[in-house]
ZAMARGU-4260 file (C-alpha; in steps of 0.2 Angstrom, whole numbers, plus 5000, padded with zeros to 4 digits):
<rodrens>
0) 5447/5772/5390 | 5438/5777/5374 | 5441/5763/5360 | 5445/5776/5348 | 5454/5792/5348
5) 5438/5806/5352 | 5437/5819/5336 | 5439/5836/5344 | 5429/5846/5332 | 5416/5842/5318
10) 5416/5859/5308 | 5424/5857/5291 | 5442/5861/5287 | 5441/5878/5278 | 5423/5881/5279
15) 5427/5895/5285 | 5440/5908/5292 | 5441/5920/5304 | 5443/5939/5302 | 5441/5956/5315
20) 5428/5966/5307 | 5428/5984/5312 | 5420/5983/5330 | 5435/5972/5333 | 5425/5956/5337
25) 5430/5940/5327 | 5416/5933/5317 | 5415/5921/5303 | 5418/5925/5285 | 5409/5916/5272
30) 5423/5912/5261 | 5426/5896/5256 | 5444/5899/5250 | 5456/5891/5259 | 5470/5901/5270
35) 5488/5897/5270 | 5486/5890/5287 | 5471/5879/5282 | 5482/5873/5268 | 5497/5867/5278
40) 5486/5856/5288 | 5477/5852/5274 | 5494/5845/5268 | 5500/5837/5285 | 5483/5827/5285
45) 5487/5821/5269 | 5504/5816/5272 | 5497/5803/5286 | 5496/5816/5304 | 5484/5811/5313
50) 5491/5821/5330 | 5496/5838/5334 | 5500/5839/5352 | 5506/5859/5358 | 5501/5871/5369
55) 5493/5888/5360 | 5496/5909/5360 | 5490/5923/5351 | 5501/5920/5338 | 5498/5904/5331
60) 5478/5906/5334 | 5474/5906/5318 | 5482/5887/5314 | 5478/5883/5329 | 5460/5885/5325
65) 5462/5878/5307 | 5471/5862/5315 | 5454/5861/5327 | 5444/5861/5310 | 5455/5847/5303
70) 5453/5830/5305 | 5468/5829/5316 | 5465/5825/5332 | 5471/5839/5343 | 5479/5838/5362
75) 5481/5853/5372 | 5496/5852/5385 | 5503/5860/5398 | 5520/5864/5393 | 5527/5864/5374
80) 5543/5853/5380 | 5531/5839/5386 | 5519/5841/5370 | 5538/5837/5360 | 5542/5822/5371
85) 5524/5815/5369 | 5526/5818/5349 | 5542/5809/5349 | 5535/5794/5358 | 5518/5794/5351
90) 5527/5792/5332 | 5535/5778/5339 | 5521/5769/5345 | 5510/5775/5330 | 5523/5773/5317
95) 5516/5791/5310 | 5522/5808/5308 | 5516/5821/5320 | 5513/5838/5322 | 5520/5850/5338
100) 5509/5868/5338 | 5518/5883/5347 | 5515/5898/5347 | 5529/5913/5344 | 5545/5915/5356
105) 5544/5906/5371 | 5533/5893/5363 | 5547/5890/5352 | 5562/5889/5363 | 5552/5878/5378
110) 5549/5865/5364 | 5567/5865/5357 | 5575/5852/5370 | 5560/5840/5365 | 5564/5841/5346
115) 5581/5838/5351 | 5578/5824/5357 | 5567/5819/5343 | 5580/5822/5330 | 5591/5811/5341
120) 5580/5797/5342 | 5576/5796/5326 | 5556/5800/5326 | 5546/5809/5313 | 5541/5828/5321
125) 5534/5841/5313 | 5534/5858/5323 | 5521/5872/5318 | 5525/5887/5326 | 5520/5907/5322
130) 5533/5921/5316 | 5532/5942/5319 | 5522/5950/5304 | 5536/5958/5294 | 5532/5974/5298
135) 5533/5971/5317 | 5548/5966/5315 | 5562/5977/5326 | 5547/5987/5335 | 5547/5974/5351
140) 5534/5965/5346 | 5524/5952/5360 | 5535/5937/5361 | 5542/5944/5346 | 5550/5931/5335
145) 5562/5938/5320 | 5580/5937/5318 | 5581/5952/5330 | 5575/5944/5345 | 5580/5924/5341
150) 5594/5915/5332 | 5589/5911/5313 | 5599/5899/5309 | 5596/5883/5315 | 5580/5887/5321
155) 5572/5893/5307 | 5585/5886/5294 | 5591/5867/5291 | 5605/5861/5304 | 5609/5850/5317
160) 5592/5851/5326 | 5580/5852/5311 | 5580/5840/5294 | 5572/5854/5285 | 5567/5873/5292
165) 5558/5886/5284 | 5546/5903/5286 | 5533/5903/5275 | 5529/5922/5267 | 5518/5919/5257
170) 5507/5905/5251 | 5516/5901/5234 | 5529/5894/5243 | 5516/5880/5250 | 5520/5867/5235
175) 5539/5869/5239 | 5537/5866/5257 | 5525/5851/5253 | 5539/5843/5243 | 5551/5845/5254
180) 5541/5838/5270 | 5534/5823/5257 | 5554/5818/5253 | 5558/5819/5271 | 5545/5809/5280
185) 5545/5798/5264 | 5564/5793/5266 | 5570/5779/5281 | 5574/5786/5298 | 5571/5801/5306
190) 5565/5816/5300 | 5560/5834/5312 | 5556/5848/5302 | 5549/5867/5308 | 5537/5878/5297
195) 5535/5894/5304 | 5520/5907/5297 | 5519/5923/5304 | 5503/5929/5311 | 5496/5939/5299
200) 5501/5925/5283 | 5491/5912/5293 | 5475/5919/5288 | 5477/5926/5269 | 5470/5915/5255
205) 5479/5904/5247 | 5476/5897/5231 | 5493/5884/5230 | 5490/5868/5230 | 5500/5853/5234
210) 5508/5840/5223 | 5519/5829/5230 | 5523/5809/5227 | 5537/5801/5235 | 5539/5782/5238
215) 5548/5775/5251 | 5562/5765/5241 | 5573/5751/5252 | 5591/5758/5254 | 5598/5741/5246
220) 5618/5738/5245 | 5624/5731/5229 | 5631/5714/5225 | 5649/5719/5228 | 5646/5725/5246
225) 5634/5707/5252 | 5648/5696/5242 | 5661/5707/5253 | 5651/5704/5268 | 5649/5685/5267
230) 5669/5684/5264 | 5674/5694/5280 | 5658/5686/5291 | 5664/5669/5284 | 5681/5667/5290
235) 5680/5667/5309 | 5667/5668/5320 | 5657/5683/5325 | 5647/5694/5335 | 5629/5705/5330
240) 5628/5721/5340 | 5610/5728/5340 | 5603/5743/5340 | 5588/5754/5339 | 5590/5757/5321
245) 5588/5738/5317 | 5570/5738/5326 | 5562/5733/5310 | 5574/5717/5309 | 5569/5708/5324
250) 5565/5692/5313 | 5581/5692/5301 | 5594/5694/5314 | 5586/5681/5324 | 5588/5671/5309
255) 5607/5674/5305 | 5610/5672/5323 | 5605/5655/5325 | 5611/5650/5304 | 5629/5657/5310
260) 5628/5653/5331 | 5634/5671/5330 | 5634/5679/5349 | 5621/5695/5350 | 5622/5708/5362
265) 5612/5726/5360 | 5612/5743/5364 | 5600/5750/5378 | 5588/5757/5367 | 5588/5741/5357
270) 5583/5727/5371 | 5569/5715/5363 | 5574/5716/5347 | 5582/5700/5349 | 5574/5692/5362
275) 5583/5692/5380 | 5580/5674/5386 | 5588/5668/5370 | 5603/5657/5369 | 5613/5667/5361
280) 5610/5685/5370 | 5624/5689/5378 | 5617/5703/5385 | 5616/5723/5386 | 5632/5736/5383
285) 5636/5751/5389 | 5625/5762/5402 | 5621/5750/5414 | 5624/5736/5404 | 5628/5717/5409
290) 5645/5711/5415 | 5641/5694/5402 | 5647/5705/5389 | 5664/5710/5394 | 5666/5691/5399
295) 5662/5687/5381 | 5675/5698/5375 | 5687/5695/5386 | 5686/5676/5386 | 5679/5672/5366
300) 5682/5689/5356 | 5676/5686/5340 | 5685/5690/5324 | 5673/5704/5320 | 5656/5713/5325
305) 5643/5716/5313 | 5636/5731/5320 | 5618/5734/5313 | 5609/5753/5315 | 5616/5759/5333
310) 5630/5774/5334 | 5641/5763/5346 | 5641/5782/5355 | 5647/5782/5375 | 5631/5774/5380
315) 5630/5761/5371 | 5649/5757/5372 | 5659/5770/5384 | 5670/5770/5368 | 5679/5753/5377
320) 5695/5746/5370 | 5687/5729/5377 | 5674/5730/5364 | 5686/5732/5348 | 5686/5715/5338
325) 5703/5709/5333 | 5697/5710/5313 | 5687/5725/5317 | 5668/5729/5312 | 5657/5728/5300
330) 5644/5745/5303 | 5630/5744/5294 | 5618/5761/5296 | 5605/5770/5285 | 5615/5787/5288
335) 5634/5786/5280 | 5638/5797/5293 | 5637/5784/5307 | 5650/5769/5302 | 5670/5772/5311
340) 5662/5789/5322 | 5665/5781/5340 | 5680/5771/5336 | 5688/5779/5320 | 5705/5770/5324
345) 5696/5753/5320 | 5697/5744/5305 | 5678/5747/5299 | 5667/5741/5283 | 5654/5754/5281
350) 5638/5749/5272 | 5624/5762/5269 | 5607/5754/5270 | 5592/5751/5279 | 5597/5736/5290
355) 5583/5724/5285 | 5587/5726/5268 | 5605/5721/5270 | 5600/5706/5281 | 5587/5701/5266
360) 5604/5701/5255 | 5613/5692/5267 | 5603/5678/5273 | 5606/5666/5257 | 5623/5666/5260
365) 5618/5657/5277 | 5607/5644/5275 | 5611/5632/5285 | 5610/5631/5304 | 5627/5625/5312
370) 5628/5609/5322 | 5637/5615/5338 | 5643/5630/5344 | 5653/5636/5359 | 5641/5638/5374
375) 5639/5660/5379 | 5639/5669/5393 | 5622/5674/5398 | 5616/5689/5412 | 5613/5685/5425
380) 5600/5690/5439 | 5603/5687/5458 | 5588/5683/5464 | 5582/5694/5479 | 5567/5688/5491
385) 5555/5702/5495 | 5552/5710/5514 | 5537/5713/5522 | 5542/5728/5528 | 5556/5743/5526
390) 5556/5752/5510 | 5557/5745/5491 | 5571/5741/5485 | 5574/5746/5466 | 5579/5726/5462
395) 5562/5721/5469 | 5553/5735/5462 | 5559/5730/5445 | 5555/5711/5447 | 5538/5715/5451
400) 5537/5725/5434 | 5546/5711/5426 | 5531/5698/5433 | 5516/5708/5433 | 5519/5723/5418
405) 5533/5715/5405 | 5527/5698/5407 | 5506/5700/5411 | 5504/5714/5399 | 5507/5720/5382
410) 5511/5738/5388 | 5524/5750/5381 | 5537/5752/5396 | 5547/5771/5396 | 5560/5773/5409
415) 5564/5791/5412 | 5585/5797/5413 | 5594/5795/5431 | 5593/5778/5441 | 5577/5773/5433
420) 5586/5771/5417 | 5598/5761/5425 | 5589/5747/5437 | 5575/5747/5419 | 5586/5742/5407
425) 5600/5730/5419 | 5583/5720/5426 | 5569/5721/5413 | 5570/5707/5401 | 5561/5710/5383
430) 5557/5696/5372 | 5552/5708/5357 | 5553/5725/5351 | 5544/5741/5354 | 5539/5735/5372
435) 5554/5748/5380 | 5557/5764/5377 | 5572/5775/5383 | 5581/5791/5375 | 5599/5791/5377
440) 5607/5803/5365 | 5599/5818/5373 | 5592/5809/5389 | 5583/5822/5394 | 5572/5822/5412
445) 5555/5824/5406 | 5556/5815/5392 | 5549/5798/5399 | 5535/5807/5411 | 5528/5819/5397
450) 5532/5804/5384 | 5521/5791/5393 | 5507/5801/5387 | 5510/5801/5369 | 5515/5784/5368
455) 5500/5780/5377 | 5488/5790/5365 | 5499/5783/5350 | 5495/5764/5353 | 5477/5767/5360
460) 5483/5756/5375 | 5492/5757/5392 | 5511/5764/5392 | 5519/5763/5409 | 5533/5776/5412
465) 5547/5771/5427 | 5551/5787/5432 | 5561/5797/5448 | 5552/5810/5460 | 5563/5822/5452
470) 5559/5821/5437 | 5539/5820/5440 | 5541/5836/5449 | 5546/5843/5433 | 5534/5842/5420
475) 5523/5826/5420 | 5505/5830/5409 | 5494/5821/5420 | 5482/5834/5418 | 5485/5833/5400
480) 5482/5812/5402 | 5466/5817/5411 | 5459/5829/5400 | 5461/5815/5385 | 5458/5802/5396
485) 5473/5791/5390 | 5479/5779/5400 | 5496/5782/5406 | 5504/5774/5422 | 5519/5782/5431
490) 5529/5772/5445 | 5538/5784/5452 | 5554/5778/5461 | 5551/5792/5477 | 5568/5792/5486
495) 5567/5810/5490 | 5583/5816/5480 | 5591/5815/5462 | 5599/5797/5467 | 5609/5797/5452
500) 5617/5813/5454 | 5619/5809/5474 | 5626/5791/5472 | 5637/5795/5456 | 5645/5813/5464
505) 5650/5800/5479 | 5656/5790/5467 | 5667/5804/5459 | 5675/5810/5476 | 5663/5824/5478
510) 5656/5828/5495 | 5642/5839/5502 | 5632/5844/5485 | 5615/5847/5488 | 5603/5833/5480
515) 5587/5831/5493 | 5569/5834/5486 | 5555/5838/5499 | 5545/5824/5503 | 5530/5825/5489
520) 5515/5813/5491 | 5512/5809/5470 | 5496/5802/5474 | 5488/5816/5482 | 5496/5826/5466
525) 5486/5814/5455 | 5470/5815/5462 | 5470/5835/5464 | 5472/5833/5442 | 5457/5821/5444
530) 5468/5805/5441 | 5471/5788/5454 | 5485/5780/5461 | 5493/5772/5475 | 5505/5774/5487
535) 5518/5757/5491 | 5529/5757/5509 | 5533/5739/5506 | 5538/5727/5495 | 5523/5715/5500
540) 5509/5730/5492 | 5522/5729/5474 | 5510/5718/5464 | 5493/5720/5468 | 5499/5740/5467
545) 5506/5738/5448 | 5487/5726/5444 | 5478/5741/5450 | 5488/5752/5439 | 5485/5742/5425
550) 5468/5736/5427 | 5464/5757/5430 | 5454/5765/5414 | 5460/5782/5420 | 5478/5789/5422
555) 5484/5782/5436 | 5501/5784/5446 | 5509/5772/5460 | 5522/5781/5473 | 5533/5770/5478
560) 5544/5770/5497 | 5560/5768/5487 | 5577/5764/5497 | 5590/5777/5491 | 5604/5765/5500
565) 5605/5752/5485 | 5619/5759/5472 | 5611/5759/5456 | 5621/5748/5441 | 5628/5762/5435
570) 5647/5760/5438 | 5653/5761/5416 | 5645/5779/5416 | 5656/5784/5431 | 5669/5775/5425
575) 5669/5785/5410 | 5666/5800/5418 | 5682/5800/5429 | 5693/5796/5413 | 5685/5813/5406
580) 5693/5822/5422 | 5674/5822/5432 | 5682/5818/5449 | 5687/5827/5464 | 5705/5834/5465
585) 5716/5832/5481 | 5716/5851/5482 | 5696/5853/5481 | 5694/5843/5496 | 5688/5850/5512
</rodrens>
């Protein structure tokens, strides 16, 4: 792997730009003026991007080519929905905004479900993508893109899937844009915004100029709320519920925890925040959670949860009357929006601020460490003795990554939606955060085999991605991994079918759906693209397999003879999935 990311091009950014003369062969102009393209990169590289992953077309060839003159470093992928997935996870693991390039229709609607996901998950995504000139407009345009052909609104104005969404006409309307990107990746939590420039505005001069200066200011609650706080956290004791949004916290809920001898469970995305061999983890709610924590509540409910940064949405709690404290909770969330949404019959004290400022407030009320406190339930993990022969089975599967990746690495881990969500997050154990990745308010498939990539080129290190054959099958940028030559591992549970799907529609009462894949040998896949990997038919192979992968400097993926037999821990989403009315009826049956 190259100890640095490789620059792409060496010209200068608007050195010069690009016009068809009258023999209708592009040549360079010698203008120095910069084009409204030129400038909105110019902008993004000084707002911190230093990636712009996407996949390019006639339409957006202009900033496409101005973005390859940048000092942005620029990936080309295979698909616009795994350039989105690798964006969202390459912020994450970079901590900086990043750019998704498209070009005009297609390019824009197969890169929507990624952006979905990142606005769920909280990342900081820019799309770039190119519009119809105006007066193409209506005339069936290639890949036309107006309001003739697409929806506006929401696409291409603020809403639900974008923060902020514009099309730029001309460049005077640069400095506005500026400002509003600036306030948004400037402010705490997410922030996914499109800019859209038709073809021909891409590559007219532009003499606006940027001014933005926004600082990132802590959303701090006042006196009245921490003084409120210590009152209600004071009088019986409690319970912290994790989540992803308290990422930045790790060290200040470790300390109220063992001030207070409070209990602390977490959300899915959240494990390794607080550390999972502590004490005081009671372990992981929701979608294939531990049963530790229902024995907690069941057997010492506290008087009240102090929920820091996670939704408390169906998978992190399947909404469960077990999981209502007797005084209620205490939500505390950097979007107001947040606090009483799953359980708005609850009693709940809503506090709007970022979680590590709160807990900074806090902590002084909690200065000492309590001399004894009631002993917790912990998960537990039935030990299971490997074969040397048969297939893999999932639970030693994921005790070999436990040993040789969580435990003899410092690699990012993504598990992918279906039963490699499941058996990840029951059996892997994570002593601090930003190890483990999963998305769970889209949970799209694809999103952790196209993900791995930008996680990997974010950190500059190995990401390992768990992932299914289905979903590899989909969309998995190994190509892309190759090309870049970032090193990304897949372990791909090959059970031949959508296991989830099959063992869940079981589950539900349905018979005779269709959930077989064809046999598919992921290695010979891999090598064709020009990448490695190894194929495991017994458990006995497991480790010196996932040391290979590890010690490999080019994208590498291991196939594993998975078991499809062994029911995956996934009994809470089917659970809450018959009480929605998913379940056969006496009168369906054959």
């Amino acid at each position: 792997m190259n100890t640095s990311h490789q620059t792409l091009t060496n010209t200068s950014s608007g050195s010069s730009i690009f016009s068809p003369p009258a023999n209708g062969k592009l040549t360079p102009s010698t203008s120095t003026e910069l084009t409204v393209g030129e400038t909105i990169v110019k902008v993004l590289e000084e707002m911190g991007v230093e990636s712009a992953f996407g996949v390019s077309g006639g339409g957006i060839g202009p900033l496409w080519a101005a973005l390859n003159r940048s000092n942005i470093q620029v990936l080309h992928f295979r698909h616009e929905s795994g350039a989105a997935f690798a964006a969202c996870e390459a912020h994450f693991a970079s901590d900086r905004p990043v750019v998704v390039f498209v070009t005009t229709g297609p390019g824009i609607t197969n890169a929507l479900t990624g952006l979905l996901a990142a606005r769920g998950e909280g990342a900081k995504v820019i799309l770039l993508s190119a519009a119809t000139a105006a007066g193409n407009r209506g005339r069936w345009a290639c890949q036309e893109t107006s309001a003739h052909t697409m929806p506006i609104s929401g696409i291409f104005t603020p809403g639900v899937l974008f923060n902020y969404a514009t099309i730029i006409e001309t460049g005077e309307e640069i400095p506005e844009v500026s400002r509003r990107l600036a306030q948004g990746l400037s402010q705490p939590g997410g922030f996914v915004a499109h800019i859209s420039i038709p073809t021909p505005v891409q590559t007219k001069p532009s003499t606006a100029r940027s001014q933005f200066g926004f600082t990132r200011g802590a959303s701090v609650p006042n006196e009245d709320v921490i003084a409120e706080s210590v009152r209600l956290l004071s009088q019986e004791p409690f319970a912290i519920w994790v989540g992803f949004g308290a990422r930045e916290a790790s060290a200040e809920i470790r300390q109220l925890a063992e001030r207070t001898g409070a209990a602390v469970m977490c959300s899915p995305r959240a494990k390794g925040i607080f550390s999972e061999n502590h004490p005081q983890f009671i372990g992981v709610t929701g979608f294939s959670g531990h049963g530790s924590v229902l024995t907690y509540m069941q057997s010492q409910q506290p008087q009240r949860i102090l929920v820091l940064g996670t939704r408390l949405g169906e998978p992190t709690s399947f909404w469960n009357p077990l999981m209502i404290p007797s005084g209620g909770f205490i939500h505390v969330d950097i979007d107001r929006e947040v606090p009483g949404v799953a359980y708005p019959s609850v009693p709940t004290f809503a506090i709007q601020s970022e979680v590590k400022a709160f807990l900074n407030s806090l902590l002084p009320y909690f200065p000492h460490r309590p001399l004894n406190f009631p002993r917790l339930p912990n998960p537990e993990f039935q030990q299971v003795s490997p074969h040397t022969d048969n297939l893999v089975r999932p639970e030693v599967l994921m005790d070999a990554i436990q040993k040789i990746i969580v435990e003899g690495s410092d690699a990012v881990i993504l598990a992918e939606a279906g039963n490699s969500f499941a058996w990840a997050t029951n059996r892997l154990r994570f002593t601090q955060p930003g190890r483990y990745r999963i998305s769970t308010g889209v949970g799209a498939m694809g999103h952790a085999v196209t993900g791995v990539v930008g996680a990997a080129w974010g950190r500059n290190g190995k990401a390992v991605a768990i992932v299914g054959d289905g979903a590899m099958l989909m969309n998995s940028e190994v190509s892309t991994a190759v090309k870049f030559n970032i090193p990304a591992v897949w372990i791909v549970l090959n059970d031949g079918r959508y296991n989830m799907c099959a063992q869940g529609m079981s589950l539900q009462g349905f018979q005779g759906v269709d959930t077989e894949i064809p046999s598919t040998n992921f290695v010979n896949l891999a090598q064709a693209m020009g990448a490695d990997g190894i194929r495991v038919s017994t458990e006995s192979e497991l480790e010196a397999a996932l040391i290979k992968a590890l010690a490999s400097t080019t994208p590498f993926v291991v196939d594993i003879n998975l078991d499809p037999t062994q029911p995956a821990p996934i009994g809470g989403r089917i659970r809450s999935l018959i009480q929605q009315g998913a379940i056969e009826s006496k009168g369906e049956q054959s």
